[in-house]
N, CA and C atoms as a LAMMPS dump frame, in Angstrom:
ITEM: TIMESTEP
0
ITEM: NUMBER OF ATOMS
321
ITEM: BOX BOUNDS ff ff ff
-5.0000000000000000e+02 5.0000000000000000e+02
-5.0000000000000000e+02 5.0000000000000000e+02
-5.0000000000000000e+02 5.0000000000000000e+02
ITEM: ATOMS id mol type element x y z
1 1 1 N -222.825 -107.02 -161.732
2 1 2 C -222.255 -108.202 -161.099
3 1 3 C -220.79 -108.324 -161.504
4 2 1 N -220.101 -109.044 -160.241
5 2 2 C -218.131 -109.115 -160.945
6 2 3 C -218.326 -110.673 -160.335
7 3 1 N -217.352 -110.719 -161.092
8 3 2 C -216.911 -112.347 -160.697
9 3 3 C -215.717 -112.806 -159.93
10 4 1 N -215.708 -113.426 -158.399
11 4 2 C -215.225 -113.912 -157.449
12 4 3 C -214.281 -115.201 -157.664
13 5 1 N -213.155 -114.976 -157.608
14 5 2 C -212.209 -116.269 -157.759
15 5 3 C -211.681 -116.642 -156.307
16 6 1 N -212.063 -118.197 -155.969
17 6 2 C -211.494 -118.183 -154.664
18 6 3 C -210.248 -119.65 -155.13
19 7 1 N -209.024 -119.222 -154.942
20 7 2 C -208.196 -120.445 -155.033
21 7 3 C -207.423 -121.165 -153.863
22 8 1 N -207.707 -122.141 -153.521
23 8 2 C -207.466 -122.548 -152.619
24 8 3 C -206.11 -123.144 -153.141
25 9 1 N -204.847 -122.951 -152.2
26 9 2 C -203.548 -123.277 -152.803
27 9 3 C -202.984 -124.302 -152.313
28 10 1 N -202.429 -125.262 -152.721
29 10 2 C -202.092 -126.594 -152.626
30 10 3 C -201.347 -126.943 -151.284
31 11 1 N -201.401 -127.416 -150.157
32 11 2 C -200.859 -127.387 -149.31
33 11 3 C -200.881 -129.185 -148.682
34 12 1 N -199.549 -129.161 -147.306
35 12 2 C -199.899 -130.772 -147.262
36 12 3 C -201.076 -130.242 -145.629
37 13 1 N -200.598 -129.146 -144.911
38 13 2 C -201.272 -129.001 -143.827
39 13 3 C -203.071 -128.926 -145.082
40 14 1 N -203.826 -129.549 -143.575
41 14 2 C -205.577 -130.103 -144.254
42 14 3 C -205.511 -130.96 -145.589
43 15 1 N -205.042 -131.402 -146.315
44 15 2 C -204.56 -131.823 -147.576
45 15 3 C -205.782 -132.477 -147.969
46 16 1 N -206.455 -133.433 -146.656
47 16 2 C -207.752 -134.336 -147.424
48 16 3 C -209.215 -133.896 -146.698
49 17 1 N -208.588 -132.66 -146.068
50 17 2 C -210.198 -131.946 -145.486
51 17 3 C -210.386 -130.919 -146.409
52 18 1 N -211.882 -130.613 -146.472
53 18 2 C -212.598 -129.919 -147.559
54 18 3 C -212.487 -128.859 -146.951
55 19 1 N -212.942 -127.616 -147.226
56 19 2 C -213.209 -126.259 -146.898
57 19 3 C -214.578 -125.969 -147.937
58 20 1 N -215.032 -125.275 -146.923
59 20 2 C -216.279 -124.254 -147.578
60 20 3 C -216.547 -123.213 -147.294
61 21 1 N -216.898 -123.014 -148.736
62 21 2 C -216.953 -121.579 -149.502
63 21 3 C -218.819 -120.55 -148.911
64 22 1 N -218.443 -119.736 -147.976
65 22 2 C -219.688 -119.104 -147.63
66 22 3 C -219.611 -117.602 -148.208
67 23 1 N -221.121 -117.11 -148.405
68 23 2 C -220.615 -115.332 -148.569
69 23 3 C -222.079 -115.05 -148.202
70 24 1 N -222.214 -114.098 -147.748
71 24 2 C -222.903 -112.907 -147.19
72 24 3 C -224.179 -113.185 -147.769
73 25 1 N -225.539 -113.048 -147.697
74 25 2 C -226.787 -113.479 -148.333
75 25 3 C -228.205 -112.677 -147.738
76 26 1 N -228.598 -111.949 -148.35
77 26 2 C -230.07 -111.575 -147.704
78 26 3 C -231.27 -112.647 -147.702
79 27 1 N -231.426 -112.943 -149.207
80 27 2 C -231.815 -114.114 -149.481
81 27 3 C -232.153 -115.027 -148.917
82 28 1 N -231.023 -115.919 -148.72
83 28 2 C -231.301 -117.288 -148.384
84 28 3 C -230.189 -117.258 -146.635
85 29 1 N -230.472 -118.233 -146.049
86 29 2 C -229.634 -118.696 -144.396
87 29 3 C -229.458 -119.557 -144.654
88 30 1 N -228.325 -120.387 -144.525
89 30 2 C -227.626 -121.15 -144.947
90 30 3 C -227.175 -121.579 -143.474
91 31 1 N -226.498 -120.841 -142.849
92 31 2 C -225.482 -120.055 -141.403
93 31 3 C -225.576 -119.193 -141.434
94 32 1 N -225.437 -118.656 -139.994
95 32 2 C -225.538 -117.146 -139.594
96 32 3 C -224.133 -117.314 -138.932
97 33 1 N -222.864 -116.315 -139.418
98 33 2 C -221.701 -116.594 -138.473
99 33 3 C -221.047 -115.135 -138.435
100 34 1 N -220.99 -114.678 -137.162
101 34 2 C -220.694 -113.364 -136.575
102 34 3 C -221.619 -112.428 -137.281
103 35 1 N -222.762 -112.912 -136.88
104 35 2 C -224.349 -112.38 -136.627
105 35 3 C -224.229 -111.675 -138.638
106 36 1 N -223.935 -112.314 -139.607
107 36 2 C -224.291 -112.201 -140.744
108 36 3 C -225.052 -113.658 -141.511
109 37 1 N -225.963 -113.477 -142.179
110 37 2 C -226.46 -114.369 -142.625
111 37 3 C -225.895 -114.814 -144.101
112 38 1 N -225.624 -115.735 -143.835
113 38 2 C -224.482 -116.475 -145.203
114 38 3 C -225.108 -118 -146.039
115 39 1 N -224.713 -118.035 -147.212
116 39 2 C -225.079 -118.817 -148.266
117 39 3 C -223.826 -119.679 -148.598
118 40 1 N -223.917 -121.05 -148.313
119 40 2 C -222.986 -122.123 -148.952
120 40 3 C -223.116 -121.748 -150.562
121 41 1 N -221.976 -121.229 -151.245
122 41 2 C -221.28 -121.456 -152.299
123 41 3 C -220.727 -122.799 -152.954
124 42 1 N -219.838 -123.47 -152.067
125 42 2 C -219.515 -124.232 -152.478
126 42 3 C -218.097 -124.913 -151.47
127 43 1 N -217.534 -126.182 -152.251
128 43 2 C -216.288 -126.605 -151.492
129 43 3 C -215.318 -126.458 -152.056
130 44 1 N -214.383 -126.761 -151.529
131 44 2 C -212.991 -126.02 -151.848
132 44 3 C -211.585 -127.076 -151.073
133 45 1 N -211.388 -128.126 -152.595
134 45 2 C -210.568 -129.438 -152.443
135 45 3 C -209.235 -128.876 -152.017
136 46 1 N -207.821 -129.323 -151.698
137 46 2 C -206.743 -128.686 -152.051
138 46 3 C -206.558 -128.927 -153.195
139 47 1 N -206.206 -127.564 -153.687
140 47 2 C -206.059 -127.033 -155.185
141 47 3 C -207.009 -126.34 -155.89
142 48 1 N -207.876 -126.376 -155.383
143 48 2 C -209.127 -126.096 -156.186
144 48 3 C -209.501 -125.202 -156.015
145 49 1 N -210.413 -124.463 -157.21
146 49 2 C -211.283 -122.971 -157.312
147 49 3 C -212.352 -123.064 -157.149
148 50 1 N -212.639 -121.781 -157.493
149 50 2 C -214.432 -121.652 -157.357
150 50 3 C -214.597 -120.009 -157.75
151 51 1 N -215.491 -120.495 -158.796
152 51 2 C -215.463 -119.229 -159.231
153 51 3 C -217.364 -118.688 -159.134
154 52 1 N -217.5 -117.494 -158.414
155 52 2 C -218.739 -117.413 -158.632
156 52 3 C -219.088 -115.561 -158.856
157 53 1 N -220.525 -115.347 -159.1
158 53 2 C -220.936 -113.729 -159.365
159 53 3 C -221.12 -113.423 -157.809
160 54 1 N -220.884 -112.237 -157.582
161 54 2 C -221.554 -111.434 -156.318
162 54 3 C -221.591 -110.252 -156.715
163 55 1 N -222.334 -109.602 -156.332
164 55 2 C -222.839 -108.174 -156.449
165 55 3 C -221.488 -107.429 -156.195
166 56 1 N -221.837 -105.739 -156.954
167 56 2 C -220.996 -104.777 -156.794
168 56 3 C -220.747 -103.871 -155.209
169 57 1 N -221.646 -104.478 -154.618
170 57 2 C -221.802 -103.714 -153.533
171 57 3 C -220.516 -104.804 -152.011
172 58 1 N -220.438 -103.882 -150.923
173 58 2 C -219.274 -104.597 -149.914
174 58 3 C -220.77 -105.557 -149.824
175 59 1 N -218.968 -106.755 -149.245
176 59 2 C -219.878 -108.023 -149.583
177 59 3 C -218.48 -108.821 -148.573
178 60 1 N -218.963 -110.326 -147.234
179 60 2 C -218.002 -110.525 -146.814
180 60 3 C -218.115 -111.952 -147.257
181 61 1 N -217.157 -112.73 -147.291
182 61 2 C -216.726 -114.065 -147.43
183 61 3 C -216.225 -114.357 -146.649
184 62 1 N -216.635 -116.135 -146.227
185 62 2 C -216.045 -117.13 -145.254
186 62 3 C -215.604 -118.191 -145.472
187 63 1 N -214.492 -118.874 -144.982
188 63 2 C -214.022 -119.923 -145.557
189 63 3 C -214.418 -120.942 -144.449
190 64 1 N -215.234 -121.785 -144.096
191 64 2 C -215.411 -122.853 -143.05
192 64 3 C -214.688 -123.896 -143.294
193 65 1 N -213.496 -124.325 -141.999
194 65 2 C -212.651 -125.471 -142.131
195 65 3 C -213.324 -126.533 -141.234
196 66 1 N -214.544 -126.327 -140.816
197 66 2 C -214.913 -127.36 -139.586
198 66 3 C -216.325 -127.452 -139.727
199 67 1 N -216.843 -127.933 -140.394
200 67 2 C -218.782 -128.165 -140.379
201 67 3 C -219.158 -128.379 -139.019
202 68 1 N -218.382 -129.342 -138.221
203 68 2 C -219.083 -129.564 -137.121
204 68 3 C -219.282 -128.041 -136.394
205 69 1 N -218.197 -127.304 -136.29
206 69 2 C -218.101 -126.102 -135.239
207 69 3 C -217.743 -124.776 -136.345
208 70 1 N -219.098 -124.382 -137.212
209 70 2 C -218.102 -123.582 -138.75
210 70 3 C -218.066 -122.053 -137.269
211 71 1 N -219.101 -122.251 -136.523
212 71 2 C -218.876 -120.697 -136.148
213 71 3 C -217.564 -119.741 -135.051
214 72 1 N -216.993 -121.204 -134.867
215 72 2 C -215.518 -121.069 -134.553
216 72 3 C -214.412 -121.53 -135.507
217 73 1 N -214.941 -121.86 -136.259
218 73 2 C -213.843 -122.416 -137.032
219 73 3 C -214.26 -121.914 -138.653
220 74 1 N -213.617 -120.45 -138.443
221 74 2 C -214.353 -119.789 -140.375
222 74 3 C -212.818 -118.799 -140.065
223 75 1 N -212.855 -118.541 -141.596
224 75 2 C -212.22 -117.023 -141.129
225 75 3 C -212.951 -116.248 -142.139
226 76 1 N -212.866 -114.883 -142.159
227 76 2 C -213.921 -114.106 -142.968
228 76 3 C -213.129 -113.422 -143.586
229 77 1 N -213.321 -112.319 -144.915
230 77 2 C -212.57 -111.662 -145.856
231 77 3 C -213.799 -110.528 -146.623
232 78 1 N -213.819 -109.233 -146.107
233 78 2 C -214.577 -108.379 -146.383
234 78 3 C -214.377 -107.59 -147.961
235 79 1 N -215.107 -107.991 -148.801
236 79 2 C -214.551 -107.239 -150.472
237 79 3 C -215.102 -105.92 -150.895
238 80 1 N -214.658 -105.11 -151.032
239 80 2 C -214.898 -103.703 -150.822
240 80 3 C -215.624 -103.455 -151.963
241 81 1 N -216.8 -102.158 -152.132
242 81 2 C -217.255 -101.932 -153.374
243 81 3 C -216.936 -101.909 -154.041
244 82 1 N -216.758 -102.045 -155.865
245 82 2 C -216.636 -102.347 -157.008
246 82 3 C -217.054 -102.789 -157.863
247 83 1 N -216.267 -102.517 -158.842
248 83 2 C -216.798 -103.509 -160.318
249 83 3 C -215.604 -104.232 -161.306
250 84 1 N -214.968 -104.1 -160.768
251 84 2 C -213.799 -104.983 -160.713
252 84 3 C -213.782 -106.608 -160.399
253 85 1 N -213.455 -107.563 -161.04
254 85 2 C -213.46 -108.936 -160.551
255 85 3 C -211.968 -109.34 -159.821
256 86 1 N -212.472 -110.203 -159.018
257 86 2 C -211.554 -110.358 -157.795
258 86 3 C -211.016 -112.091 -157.445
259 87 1 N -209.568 -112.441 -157.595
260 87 2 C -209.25 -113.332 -157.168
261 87 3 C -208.278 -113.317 -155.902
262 88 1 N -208.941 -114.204 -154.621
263 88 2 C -208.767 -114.475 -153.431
264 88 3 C -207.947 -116.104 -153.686
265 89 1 N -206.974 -115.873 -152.909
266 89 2 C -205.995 -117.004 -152.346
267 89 3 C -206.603 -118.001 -150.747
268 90 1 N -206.239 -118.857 -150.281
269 90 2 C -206.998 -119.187 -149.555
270 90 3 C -205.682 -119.914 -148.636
271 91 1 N -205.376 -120.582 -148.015
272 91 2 C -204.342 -121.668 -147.78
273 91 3 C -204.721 -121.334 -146.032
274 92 1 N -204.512 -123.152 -145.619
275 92 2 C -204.693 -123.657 -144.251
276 92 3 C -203.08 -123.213 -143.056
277 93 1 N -203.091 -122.406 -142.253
278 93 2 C -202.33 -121.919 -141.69
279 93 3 C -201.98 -122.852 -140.398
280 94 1 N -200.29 -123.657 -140.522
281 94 2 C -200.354 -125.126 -139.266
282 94 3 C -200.923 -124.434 -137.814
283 95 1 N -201.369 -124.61 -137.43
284 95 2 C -202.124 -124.744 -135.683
285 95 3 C -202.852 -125.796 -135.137
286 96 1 N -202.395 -126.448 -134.802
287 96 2 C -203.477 -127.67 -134.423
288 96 3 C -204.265 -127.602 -133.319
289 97 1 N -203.868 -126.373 -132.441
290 97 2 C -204.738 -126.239 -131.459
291 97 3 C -205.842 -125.143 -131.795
292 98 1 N -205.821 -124.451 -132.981
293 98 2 C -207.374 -123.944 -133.41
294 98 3 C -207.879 -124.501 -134.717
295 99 1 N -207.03 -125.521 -135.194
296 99 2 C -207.44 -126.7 -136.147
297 99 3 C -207.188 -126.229 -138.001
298 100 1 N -205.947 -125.464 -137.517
299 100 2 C -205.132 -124.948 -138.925
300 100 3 C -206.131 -124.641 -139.956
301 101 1 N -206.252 -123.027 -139.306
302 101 2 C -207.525 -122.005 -139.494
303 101 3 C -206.557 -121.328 -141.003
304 102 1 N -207.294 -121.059 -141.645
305 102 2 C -207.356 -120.466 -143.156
306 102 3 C -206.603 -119.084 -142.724
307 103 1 N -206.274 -118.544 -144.044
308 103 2 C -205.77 -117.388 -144.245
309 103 3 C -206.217 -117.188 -145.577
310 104 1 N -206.803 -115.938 -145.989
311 104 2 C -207.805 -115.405 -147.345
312 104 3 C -206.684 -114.382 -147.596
313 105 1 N -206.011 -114.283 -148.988
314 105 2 C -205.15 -112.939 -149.363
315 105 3 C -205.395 -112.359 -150.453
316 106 1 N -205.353 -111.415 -151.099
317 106 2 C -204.995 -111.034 -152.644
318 106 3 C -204.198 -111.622 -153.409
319 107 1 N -202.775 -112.221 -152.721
320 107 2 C -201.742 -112.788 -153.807
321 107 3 C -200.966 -114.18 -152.907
């Protein structure tokens, strides 16, 4: 197992909407979004982390900015095999006409 850092970076675009934290799941269905079955992790305030285990094996992550509509409104971030632990950046990108959709980076 490695351990997953997701930081969501302080921004005023979404400032008092939550984001949530999905990833990939055999397990459990949570959501199914672009026909993968995914597990709520957790939320994700502005500013805030989240740190969790996921397996060594490829593994994808989603950030949902919209509960009502997450399966249009996610963006996804595929983490390649390893054993290496991994911190992901997160920040709300302005668009108001697809509802200032996330961007997931390395730095």
């Amino acid at each position: 197992m490695r351990k997953l850092t997701v930081i969501r970076k302080k921004s005023i675009i979404s400032a008092i909407l939550k984001a949530y934290l999905y990833i990939e799941s055999r397990d459990r269905n949570d959501l199914v979004l672009n026909g993968i079955k995914c597990k709520e992790v957790g939320v994700l305030k502005n500013g805030d982390s989240i740190t969790i285990e996921i397996p060594e094996q490829e593994i994808t992550i989603f950030i949902v900015h919209d509960k009502l509509a997450p399966k249009i409104s996610n963006t996804s971030y595929t983490i390649p095999n390893g054993t290496n632990d991994i911190t992901l950046y997160a920040k709300p990108k302005f668009n108001p006409f697809k509802g200032n959709p996330y961007t997931i980076t390395e730095s």
